[in-house]
N, C-alpha and C positions, 0 to 999 in steps of 0.2 A: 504494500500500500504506500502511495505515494505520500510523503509531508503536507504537500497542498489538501488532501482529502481529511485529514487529521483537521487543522487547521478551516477549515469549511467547516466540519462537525463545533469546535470549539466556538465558532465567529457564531452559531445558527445558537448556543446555550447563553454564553456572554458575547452580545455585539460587543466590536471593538468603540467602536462611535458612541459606549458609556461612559467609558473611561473618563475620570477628570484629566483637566489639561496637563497638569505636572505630570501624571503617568505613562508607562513606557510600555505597555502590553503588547502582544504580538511577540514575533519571531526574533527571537534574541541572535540564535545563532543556527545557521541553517544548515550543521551537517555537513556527509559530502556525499551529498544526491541518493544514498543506499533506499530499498525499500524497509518501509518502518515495519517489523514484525512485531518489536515490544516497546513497549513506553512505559519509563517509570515516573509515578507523581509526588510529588512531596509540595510541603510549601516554600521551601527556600529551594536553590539550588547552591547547597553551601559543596566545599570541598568532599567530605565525607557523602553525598549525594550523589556527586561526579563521580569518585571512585565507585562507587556502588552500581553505579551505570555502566560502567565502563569495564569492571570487573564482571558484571551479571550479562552482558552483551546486549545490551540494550541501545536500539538503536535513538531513541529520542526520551526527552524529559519534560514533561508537563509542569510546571509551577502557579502557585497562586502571586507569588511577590517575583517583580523582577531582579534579576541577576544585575542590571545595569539600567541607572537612574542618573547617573552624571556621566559625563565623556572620560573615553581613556586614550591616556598619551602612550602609553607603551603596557605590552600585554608580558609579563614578568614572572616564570611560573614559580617564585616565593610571594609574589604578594595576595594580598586579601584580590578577591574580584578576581582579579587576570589570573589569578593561580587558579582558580576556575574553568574560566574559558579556556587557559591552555591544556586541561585534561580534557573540555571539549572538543576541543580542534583535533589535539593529536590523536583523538580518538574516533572523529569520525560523527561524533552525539549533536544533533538538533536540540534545541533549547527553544520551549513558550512557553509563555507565560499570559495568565488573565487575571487580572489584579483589580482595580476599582469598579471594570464592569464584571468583573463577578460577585463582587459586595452588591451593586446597584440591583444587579439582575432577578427575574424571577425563576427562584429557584435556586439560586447562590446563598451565597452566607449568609446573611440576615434571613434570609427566608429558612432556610434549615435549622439556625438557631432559634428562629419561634416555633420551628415545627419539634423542637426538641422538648420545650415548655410547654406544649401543646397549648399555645395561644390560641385565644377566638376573637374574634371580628377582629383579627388585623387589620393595620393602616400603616401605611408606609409617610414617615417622619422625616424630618431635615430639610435645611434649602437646597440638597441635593434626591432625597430621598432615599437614604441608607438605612436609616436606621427602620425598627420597626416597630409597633406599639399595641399588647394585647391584652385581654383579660385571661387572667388563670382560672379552669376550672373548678379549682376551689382554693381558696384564701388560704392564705398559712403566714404566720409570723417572720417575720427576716431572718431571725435565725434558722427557723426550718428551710426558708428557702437558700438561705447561704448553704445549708448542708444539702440541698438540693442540686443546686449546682455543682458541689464540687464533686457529685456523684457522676451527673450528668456530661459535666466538663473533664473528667478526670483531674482536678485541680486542687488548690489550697487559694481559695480565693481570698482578699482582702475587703473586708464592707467598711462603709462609712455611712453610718448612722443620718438621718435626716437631725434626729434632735437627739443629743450625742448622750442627752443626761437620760434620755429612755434606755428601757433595757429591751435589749430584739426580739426577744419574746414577746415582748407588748405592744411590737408594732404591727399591724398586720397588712400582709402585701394584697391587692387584686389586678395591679392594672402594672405591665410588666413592657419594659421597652428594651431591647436589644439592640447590640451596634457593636459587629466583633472588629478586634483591630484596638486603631486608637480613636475611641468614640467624642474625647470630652466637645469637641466641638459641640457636639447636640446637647447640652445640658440643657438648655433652654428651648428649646423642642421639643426635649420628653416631658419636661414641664407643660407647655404646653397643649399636650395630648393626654394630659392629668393619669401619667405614668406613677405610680409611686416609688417603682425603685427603679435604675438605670442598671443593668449587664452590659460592660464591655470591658475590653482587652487591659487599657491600660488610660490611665486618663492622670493626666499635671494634679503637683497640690492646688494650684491655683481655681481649676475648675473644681475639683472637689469641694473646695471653701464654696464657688458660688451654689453648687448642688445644695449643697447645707443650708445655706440661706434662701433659696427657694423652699425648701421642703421636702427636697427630692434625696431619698437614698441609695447610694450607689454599693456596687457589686464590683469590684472591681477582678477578672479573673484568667485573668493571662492574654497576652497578644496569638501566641500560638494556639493555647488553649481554643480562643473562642473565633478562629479561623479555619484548624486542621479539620474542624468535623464538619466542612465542606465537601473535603474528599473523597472519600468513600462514595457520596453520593454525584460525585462527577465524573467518579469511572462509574458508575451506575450508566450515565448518563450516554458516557462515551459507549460502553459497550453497549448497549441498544443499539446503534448507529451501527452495528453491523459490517465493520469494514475490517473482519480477518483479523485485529489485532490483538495483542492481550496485553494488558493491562495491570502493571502492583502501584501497589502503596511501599514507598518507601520503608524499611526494615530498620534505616538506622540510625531517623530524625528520630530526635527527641524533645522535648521542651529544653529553653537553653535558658532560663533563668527559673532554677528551682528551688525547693524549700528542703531543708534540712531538718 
């Protein structure tokens, strides 16, 4: 199967034309012409990634975050980034990536993380519309839902109380907003959409302070965390498309900031 037919399937789940302007989705690195029999996915393409592709014979690599976000003057197989791409190259490995329109998309990130919460009457939130905004089928207090997440997320998540003097027990959640990644931009959005806690990846002290003063309490539960469980369901995706290939999940990402 050719890279182009890959790539059609991928453009038809996330257009590239979602993408915000700062992002670099699409065809990072294209190979060298072989037909793609396997494709592995992860969401970075860190070095351990590339070996892993390059050891397993894998002709291409799927990612959710791009590989390359600024220009490069010289490709230098000790450094960060170009140590990369030159396991790419000398090996032969295509590299794509779909990154902000797969947050945007239906059926991408946000959408699968309220289909994990099993939200109802979702609404899609922000002045981009990323984020997403639901009711829980039944209420539970913060603390339940912080243990609920971290089940969920496989995480150790961090919360920030809306009123720091209550105890999480006593708060109770019903109306739940998601935004994997780095959500804090939408504090004021889930507000808003009269969210009463915020889930997302990683968010500044600074928007946490304004969350707090809204009213709004946050979940705060990894960047990986609340992106990787896109995956699974986009080789779902990909393999319905029917095009001969097969498809892994990376074996040897792991969360790269973890709790002890």
């Amino acid at each position: 199967m050719k890279c182009e037919s890959i790539i059609e399937v991928m453009n038809k789940i996330a257009p590239q034309e979602l993408a915000a302007d700062f992002d670099n989705p699409g065809l990072l690195v294209d190979g060298d012409g072989r037909d793609i029999k396997r494709v592995l996915v992860a969401l970075d393409c860190t070095d351990k990634v590339a070996e892993e592709a390059a050891s397993g014979g894998f002709d291409m690599i799927i990612t959710h975050h791009p590989l390359l976000f600024h220009p490069v003057k010289q490709v230098i197989s000790t450094r960060s980034v170009t140590s990369v791409l030159h396991t790419l190259i000398k090996n032969g490995i295509a590299l794509f990536c779909a990154h902000t329109n797969l947050d945007i998309a239906d059926g991408g990130v946000n959408d699968v993380l309220a289909e994990l919460y099993n939200l109802k009457n979702c609404v899609k939130v922000g002045p981009d519309y990323y984020g997403r905004v639901g009711d829980l089928s039944t209420p539970m207090s913060l603390l339940d839902f912080v243990h609920l997440t971290n089940r969920l997320l496989n995480t150790h998540a961090r919360c920030a109380a809306a009123h720091y003097r209550d105890d999480p027990e006593n708060i109770m959640i019903r109306r739940v907003g998601v935004l994997g990644g780095a959500g804090g931009d939408d504090v004021e959005a889930m507000v808003s959409c009269g969210a009463d806690v915020f889930v997302t990846g990683e968010i500044k002290h600074s928007r946490a302070i304004d969350a707090q003063h809204y009213g709004l309490n946050v979940v705060e539960a990894g960047h990986y965390e609340t992106e990787r469980v896109v995956l699974p369901v986009l080789i779902s995706y990909l393999q319905n498309a029917n095009l001969d290939v097969k498809y892994n999940l990376s074996d040897c990402e792991k969360g790269y900031l973890r709790t002890f």
